[in-house]
SENU-961270 format. One record per residue: residue number from 0; x, y, z of N, C-alpha, C in turn. Coordinates in steps of 0.2 Angstrom, whole numbers. Atoms other than C-alpha are relative to their C-alpha. Layout:
SITE  NUM  X  Y  Z  X  Y  Z  X  Y  Z .
...
This chain:
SITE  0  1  7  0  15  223  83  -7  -2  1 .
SITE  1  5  5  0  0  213  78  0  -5  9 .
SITE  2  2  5  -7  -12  203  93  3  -6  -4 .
SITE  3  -1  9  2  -6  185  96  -5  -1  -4 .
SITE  4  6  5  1  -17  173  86  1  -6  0 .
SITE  5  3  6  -4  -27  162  93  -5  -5  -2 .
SITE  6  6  4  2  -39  156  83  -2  1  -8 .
SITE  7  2  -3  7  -44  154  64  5  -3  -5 .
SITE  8  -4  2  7  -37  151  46  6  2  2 .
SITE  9  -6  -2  2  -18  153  44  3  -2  -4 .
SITE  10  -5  7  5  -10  149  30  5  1  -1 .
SITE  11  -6  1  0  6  142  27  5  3  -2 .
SITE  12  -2  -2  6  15  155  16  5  -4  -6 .
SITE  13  -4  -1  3  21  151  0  7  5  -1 .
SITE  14  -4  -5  2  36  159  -4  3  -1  -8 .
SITE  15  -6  0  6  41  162  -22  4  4  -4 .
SITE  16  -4  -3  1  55  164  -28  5  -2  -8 .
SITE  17  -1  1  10  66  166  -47  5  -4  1 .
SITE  18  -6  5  2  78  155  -53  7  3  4 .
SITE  19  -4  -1  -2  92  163  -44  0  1  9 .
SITE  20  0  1  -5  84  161  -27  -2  7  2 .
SITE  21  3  -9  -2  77  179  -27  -8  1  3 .
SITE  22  7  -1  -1  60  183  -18  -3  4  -7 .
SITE  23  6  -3  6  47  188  -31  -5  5  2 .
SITE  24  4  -4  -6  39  203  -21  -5  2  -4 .
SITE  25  9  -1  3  25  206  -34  -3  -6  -1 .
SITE  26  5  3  -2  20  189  -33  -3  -2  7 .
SITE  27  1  -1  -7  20  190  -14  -5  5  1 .
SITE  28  5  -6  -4  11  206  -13  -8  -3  -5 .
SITE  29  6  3  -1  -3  198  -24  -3  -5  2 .
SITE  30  4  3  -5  -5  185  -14  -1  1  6 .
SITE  31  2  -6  -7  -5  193  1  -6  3  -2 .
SITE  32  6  -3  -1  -19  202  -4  -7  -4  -1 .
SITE  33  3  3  5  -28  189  -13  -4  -7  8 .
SITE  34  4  3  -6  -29  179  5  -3  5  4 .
SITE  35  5  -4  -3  -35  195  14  -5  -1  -1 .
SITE  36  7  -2  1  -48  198  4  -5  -7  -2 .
SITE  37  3  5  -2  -53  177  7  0  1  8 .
SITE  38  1  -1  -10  -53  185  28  5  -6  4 .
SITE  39  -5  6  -3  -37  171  32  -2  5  7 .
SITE  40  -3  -3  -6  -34  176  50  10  0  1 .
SITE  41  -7  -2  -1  -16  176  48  4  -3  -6 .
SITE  42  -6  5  2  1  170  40  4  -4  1 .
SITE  43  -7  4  -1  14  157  43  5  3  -5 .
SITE  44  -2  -3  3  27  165  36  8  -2  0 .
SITE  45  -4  3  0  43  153  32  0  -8  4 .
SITE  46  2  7  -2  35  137  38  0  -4  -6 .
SITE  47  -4  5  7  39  120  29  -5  1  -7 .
SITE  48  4  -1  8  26  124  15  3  6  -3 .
SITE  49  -1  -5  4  36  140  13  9  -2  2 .
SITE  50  -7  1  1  53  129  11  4  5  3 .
SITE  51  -6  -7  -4  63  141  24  6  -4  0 .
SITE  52  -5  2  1  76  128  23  5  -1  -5 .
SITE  53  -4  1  7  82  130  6  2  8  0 .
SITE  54  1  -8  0  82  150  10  6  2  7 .
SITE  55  -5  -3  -2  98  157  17  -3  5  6 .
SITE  56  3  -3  -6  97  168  33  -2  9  1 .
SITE  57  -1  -7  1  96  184  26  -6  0  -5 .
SITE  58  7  1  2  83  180  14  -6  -1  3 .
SITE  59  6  2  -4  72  173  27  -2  5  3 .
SITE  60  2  -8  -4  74  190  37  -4  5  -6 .
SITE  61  4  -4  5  71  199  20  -9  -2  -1 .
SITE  62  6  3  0  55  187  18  -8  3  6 .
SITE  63  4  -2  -5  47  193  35  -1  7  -2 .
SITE  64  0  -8  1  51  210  33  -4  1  -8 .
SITE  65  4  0  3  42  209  18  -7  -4  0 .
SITE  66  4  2  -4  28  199  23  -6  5  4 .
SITE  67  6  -6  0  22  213  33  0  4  1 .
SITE  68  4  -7  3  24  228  25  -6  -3  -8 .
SITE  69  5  1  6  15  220  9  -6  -5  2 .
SITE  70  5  4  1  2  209  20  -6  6  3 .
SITE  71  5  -3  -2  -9  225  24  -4  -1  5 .
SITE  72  2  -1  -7  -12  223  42  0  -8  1 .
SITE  73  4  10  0  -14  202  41  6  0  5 .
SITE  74  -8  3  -3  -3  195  54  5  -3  0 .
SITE  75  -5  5  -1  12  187  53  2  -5  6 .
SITE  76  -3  5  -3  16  172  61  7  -1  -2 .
SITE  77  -5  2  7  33  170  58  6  -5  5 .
SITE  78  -5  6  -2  44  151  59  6  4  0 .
SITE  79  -6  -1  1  60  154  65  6  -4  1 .
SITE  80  -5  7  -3  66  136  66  7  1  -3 .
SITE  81  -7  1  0  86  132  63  1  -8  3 .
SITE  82  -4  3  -4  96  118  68  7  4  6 .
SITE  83  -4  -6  -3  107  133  75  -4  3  6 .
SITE  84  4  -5  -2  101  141  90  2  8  -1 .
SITE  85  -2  -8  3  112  157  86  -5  1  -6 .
SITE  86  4  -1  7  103  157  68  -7  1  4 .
SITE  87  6  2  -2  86  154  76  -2  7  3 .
SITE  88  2  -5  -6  88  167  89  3  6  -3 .
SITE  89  -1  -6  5  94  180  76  -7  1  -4 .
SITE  90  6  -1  3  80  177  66  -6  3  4 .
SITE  91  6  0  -6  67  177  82  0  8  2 .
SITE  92  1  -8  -5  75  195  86  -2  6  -8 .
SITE  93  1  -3  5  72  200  66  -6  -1  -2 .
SITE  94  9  0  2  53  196  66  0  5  4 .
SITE  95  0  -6  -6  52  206  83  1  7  -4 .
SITE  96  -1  -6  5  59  220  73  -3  2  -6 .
SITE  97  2  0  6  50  215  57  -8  5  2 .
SITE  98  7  -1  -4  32  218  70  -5  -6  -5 .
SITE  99  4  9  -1  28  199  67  -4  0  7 .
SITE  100  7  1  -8  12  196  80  5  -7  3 .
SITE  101  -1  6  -4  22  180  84  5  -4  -4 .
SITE  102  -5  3  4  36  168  81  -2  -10  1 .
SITE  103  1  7  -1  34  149  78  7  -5  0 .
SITE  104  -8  1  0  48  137  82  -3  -11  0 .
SITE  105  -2  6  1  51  118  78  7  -2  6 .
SITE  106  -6  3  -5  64  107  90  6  0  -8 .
SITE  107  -5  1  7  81  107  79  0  -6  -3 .
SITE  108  2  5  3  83  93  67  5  -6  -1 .
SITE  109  -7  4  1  97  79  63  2  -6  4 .
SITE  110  -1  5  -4  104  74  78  -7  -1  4 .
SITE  111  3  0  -6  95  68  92  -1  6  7 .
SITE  112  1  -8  -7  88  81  107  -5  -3  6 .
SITE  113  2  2  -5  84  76  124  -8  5  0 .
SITE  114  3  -2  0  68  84  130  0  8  4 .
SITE  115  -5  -7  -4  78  98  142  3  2  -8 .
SITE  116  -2  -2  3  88  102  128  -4  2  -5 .
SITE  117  6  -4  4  71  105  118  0  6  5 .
SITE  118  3  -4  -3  66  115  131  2  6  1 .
SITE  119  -5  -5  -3  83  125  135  0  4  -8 .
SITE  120  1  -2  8  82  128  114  -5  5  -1 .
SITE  121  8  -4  -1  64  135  115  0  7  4 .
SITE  122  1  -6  -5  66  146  129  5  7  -1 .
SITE  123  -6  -8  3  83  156  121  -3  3  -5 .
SITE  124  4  -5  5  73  159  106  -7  4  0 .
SITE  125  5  -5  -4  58  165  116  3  6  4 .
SITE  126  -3  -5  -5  69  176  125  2  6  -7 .
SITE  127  -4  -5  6  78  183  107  -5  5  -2 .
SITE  128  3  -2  2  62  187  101  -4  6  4 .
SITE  129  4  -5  -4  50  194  116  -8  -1  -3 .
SITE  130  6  0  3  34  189  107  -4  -6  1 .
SITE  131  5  6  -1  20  177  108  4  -7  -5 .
SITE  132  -2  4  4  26  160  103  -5  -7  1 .
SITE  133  4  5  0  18  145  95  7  -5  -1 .
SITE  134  -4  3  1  28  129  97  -3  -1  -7 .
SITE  135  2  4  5  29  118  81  1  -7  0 .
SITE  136  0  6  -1  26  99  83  1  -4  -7 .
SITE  137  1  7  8  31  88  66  5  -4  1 .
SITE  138  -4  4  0  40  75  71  2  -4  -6 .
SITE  139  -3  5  5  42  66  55  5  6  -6 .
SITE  140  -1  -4  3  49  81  48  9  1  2 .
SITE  141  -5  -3  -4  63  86  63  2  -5  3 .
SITE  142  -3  6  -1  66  67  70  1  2  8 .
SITE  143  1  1  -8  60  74  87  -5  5  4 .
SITE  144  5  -2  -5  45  76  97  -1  4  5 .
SITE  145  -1  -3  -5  40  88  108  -6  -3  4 .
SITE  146  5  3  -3  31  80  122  -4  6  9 .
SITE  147  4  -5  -3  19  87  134  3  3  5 .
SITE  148  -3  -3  -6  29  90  148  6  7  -2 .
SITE  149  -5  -3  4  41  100  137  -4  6  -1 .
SITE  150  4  -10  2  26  112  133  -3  1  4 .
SITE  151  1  -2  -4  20  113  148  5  4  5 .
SITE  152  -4  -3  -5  37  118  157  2  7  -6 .
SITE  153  -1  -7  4  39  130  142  -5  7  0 .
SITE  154  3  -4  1  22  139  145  0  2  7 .
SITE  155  -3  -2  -7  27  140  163  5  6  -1 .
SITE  156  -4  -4  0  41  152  158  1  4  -3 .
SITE  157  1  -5  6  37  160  141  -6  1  -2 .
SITE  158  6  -2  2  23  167  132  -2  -3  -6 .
SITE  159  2  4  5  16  152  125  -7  3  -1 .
SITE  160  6  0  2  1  156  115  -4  -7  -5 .
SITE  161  2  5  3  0  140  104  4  -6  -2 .
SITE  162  -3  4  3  5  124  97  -4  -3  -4 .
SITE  163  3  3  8  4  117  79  4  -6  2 .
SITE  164  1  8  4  1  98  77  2  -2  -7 .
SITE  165  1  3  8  7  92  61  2  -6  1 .
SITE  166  -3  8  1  11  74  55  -6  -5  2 .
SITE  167  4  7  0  3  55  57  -3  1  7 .
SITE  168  4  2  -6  -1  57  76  -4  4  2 .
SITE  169  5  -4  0  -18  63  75  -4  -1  8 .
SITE  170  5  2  -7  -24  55  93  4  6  6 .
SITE  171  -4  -7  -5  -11  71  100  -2  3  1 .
SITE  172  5  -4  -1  -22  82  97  -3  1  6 .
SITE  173  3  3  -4  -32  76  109  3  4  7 .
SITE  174  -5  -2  -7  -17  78  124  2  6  0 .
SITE  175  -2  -5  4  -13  93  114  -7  8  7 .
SITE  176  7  -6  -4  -32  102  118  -1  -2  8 .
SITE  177  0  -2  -8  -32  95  135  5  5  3 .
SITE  178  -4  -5  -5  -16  104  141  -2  6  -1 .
SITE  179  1  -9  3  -21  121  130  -5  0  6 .
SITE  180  7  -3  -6  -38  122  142  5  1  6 .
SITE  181  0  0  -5  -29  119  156  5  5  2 .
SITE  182  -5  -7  0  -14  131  153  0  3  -4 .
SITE  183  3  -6  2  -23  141  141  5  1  -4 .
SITE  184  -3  -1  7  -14  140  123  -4  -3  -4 .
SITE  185  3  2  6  -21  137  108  3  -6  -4 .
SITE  186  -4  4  4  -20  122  97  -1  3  -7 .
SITE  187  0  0  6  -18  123  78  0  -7  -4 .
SITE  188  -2  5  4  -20  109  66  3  -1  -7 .
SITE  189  -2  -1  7  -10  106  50  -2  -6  -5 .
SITE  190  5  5  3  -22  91  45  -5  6  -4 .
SITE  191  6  -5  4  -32  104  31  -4  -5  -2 .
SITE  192  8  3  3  -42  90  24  0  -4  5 .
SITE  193  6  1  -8  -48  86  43  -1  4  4 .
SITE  194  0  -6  -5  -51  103  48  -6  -2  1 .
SITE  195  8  1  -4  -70  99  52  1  -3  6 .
SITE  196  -1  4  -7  -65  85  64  4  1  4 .
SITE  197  -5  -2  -5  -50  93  71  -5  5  4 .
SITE  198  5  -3  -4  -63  106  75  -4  -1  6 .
SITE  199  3  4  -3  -74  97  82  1  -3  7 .
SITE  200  -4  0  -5  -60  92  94  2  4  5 .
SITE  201  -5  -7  -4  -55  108  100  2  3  0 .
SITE  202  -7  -2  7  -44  113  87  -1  9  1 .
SITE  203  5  -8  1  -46  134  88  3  0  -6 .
SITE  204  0  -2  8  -39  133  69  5  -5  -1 .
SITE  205  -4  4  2  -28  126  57  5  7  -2 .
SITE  206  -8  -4  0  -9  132  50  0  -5  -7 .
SITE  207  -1  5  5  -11  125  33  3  2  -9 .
SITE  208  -3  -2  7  -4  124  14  -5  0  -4 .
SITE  209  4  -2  5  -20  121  6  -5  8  0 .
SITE  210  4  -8  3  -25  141  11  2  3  -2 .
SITE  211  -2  -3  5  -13  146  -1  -6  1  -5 .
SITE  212  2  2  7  -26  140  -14  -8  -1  0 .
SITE  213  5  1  -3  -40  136  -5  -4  3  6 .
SITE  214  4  -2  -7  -44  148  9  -8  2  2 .
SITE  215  10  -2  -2  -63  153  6  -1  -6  1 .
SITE  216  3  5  -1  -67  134  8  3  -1  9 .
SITE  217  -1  -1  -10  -54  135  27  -6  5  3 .
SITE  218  6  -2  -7  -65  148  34  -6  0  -3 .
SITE  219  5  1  -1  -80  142  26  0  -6  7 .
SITE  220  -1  5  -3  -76  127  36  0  1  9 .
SITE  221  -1  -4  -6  -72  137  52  -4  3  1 .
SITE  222  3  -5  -3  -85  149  52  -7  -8  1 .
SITE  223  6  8  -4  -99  132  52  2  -2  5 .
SITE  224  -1  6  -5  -90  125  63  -4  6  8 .
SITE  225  -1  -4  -5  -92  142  75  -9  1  1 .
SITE  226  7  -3  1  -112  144  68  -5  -8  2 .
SITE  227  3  4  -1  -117  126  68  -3  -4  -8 .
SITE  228  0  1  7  -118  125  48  3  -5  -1 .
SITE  229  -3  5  4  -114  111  37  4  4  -2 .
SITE  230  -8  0  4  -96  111  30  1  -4  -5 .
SITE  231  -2  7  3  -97  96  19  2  3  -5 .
SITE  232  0  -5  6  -98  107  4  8  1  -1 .
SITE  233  -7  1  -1  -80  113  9  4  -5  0 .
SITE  234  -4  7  0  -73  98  15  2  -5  -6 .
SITE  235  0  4  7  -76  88  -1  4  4  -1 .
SITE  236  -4  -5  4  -68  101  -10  7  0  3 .
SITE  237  -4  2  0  -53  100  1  5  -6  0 .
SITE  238  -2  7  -1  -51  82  3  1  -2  -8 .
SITE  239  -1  3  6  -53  81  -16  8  5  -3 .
SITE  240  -7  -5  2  -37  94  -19  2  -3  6 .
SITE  241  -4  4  -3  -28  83  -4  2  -7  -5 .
SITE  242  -1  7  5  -31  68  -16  6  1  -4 .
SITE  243  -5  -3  9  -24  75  -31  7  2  2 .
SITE  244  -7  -3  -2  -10  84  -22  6  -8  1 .
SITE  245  -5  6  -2  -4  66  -16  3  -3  -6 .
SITE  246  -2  1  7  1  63  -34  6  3  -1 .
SITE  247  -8  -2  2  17  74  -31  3  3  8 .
SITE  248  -5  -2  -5  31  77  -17  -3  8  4 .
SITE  249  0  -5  -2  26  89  -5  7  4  1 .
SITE  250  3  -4  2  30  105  -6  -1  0  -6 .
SITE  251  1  -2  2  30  104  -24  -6  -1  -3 .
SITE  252  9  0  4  10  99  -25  -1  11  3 .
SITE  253  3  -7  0  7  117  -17  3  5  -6 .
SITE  254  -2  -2  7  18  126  -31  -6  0  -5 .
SITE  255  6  5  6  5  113  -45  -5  6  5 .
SITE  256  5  -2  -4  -8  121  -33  -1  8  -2 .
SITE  257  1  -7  1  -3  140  -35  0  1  -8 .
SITE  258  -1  0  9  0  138  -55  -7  -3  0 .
SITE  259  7  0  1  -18  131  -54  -4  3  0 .
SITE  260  4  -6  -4  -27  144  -45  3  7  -5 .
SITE  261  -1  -5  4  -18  156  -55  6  4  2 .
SITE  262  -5  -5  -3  -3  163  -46  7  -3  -3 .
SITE  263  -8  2  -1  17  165  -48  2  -6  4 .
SITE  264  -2  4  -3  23  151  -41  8  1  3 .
SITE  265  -5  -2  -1  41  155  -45  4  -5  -3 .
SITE  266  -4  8  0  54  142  -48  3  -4  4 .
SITE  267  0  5  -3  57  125  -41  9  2  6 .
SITE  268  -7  -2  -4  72  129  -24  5  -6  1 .
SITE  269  -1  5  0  76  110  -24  2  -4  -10 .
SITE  270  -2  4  6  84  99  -40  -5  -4  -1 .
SITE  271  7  6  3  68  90  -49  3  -1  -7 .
SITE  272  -3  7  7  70  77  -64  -7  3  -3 .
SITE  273  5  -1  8  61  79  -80  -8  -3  2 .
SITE  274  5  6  0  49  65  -74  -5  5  7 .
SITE  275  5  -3  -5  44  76  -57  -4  9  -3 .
SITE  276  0  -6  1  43  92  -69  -10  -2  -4 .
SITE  277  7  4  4  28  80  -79  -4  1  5 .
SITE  278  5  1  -6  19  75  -64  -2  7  3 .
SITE  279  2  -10  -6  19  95  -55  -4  1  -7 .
SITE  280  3  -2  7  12  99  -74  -6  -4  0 .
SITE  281  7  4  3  -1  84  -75  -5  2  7 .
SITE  282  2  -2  -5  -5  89  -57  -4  9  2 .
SITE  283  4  -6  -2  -9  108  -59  -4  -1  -5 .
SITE  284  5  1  3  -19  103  -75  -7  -1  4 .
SITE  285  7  3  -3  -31  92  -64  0  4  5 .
SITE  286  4  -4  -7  -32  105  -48  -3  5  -5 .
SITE  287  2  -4  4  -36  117  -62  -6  0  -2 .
SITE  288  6  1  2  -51  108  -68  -4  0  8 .
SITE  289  3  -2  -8  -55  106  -48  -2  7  1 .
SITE  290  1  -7  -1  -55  124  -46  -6  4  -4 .
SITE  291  5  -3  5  -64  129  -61  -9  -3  3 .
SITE  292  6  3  0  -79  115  -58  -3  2  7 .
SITE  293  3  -3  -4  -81  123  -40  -1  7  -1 .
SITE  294  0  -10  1  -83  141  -47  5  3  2 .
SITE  295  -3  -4  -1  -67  146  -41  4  4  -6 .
SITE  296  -3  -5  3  -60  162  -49  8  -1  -1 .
């Protein structure tokens, strides 16, 4: 088992896959190398840029266990969200097994979840697993907040190492890095085009989708921030691939993103209209000419 981590790029794994929902393990295994040798500090490996909810339970387990024999020492992060905790807590004990450095967990989603029953939720699949966990916060995704008390009474009991921020409420961050110092977990931001300012904050890194496509410009941006260097250079670059990507339904801008950059993407896991197949298409055009006009390869 890979050390937890604490700090640094992570990016959010793509996963793709064929038209019958099959992992594509040689486009995985070249991008897996393709972030190494950009120095990411890790993987997210089934988080919402890597669509795990469209991916059956057995897939998801084959995904990790693939993940890290083909990421060459890189760590695995790996989501083990459900609305099921049995599912959750199977999967939590098939990273464990896989030798994932760590598992990340979302609150369930649909119905409503008091803050105890986040918490009694958290704590079984912390136990299933045995390994460093980062919560995951995206309220607008899951329909339920995980509030500060909730992670402070979780890293009372388990082996909180982190929690990822995603979504509109950026001033969390904030109550976020205060509690990490004081109970000593790391924060992550999933803001990639305000990784300078997240840092700036306190952030020790992000957990994002544009280091599928864009990771030398995250740790260019991360290693300035550590030196005292200008970042602007990176940051345009990925504020202007945030613009662009806003032109089409997340995840399908990151897919547009990987057919830009040059990779398998795979096939679409979700039903798209003729009309969102144009726009994914006029969209990896223009990250294409993005890509090329900053020297990228």
């Amino acid at each position: 088992m890979s050390e937890p981590i604490r700090r640094g790029v992570i990016a959010a794994l793509w996963t793709p896959t064929d038209a019958a929902g099959r992992l594509i393990e040689t486009a995985l295994a070249d991008h897996l190398s393709f972030l190494r040798s950009a120095k990411v500090h890790g993987v997210l490996a089934l988080g919402s840029t890597g669509e795990f909810v469209h991916l059956a339970e057995a897939d998801r387990i084959h995904l990790l266990q693939k993940a890290v024999e083909l990421g060459g020492g890189l760590p695995v992060l790996a989501n083990v969200s459900d609305v099921s905790p049995a599912v959750a807590c199977r999967i939590a004990k098939a990273a464990a097994d896989a030798g994932c450095a760590g598992i990340a967990v979302l609150p369930p989603w649909y119905f409503p979840l008091s803050q105890d029953d986040q918490l009694e939720f958290f704590l079984r699949v912390a136990d299933a697993a045995d390994l460093p966990v980062c919560l995951y916060n995206f309220p607008e995704r899951t329909g339920n907040r995980i509030a500060l008390g909730t992670i402070a009474a979780f890293g009372a009991r388990a082996r909180l190492v982190a929690v990822k921020q995603s979504g509109a409420e950026w001033a969390y961050h904030q109550d976020l890095i205060a509690l990490g110092r004081e109970k000593d977990f790391s924060v992550f931001t999933g803001a990639d085009t305000r990784f300078a300012e997240a840092l700036a904050l306190g952030c020790s890194g992000c957990i994002s989708g544009l280091a599928n496509v864009l990771p030398e410009a995250l740790v260019e941006v991360f290693e300035a921030s550590a030196s005292g260097a200008d970042s602007s250079v990176p940051m345009s670059l990925l504020q202007r691939a945030g613009t662009l990507c806003g032109s089409v339904d997340f995840p399908l801008d990151v897919a547009a993103a990987m057919r830009a950059r040059g990779f398998e993407a795979g096939e679409p896991k979700q039903a798209i209209s003729a009309e969102t197949a144009v726009k994914c298409a006029q969209l990896t055009h223009d990250l294409r000419l993005l890509f090329q006009g900053a020297g990228l390869p």
